[in-house]
PLY file of the C-alpha trace (Angstrom):
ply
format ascii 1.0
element vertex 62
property float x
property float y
property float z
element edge 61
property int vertex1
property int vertex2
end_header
-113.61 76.31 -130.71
-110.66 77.95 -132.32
-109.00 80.05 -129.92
-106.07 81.11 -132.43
-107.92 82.86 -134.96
-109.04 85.74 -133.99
-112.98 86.39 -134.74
-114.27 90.03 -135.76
-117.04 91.07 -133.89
-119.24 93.16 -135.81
-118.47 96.35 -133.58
-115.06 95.81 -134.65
-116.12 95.44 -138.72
-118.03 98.47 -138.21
-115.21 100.72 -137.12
-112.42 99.45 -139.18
-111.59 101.99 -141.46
-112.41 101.76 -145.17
-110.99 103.90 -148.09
-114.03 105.89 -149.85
-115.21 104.40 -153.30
-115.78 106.96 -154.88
-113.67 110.73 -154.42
-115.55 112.82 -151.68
-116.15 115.05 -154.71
-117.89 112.94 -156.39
-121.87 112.39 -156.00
-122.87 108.95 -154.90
-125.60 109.47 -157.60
-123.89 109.45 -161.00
-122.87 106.81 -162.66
-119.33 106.28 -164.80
-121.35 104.72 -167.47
-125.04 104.77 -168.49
-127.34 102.14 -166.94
-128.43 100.41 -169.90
-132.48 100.10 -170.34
-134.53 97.74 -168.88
-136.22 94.89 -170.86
-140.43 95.33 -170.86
-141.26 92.34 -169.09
-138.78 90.64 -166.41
-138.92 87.21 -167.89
-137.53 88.41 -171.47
-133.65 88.66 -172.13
-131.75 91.44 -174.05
-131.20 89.88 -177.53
-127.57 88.10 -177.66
-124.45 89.75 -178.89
-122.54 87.56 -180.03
-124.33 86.00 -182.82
-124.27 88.89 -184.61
-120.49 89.89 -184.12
-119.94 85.97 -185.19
-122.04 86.28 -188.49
-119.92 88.99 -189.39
-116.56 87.54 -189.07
-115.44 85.96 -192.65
-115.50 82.38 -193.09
-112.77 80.86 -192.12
-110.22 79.95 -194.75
-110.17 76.15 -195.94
0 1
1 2
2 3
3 4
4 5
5 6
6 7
7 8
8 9
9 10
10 11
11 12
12 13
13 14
14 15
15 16
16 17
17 18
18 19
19 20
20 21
21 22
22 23
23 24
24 25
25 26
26 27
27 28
28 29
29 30
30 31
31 32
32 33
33 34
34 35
35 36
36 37
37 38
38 39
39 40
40 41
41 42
42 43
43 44
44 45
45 46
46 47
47 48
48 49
49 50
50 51
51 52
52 53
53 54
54 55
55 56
56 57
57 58
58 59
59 60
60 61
């Protein structure tokens, strides 16, 4: 029992005052940025990125 730090009760968390995410103008539905597309079946994974970017870099220099 720690009587000198003060707990938040969840009244308390519930009326503190946050600032808005997004601009009031602004539509909670869009999206900044595209949502990429899902893969066909859960259990496969997007194909890697960086073994292409890294077979296109030169070879290094001896």
């Amino acid at each position: 029992m720690s009587a000198c730090i003060p707990m938040l009760t969840i009244e308390q968390i519930i009326q503190t005052p946050y600032p808005p995410l997004y601009p009031p103008t602004q539509p909670y539905t869009t999206h900044p940025y595209p949502t990429p597309p899902q893969p066909t079946s859960p259990h496969r994974h997007p194909p890697t990125l960086h073994l292409p970017l890294f077979h296109s870099l030169p070879p290094p220099d001896p």
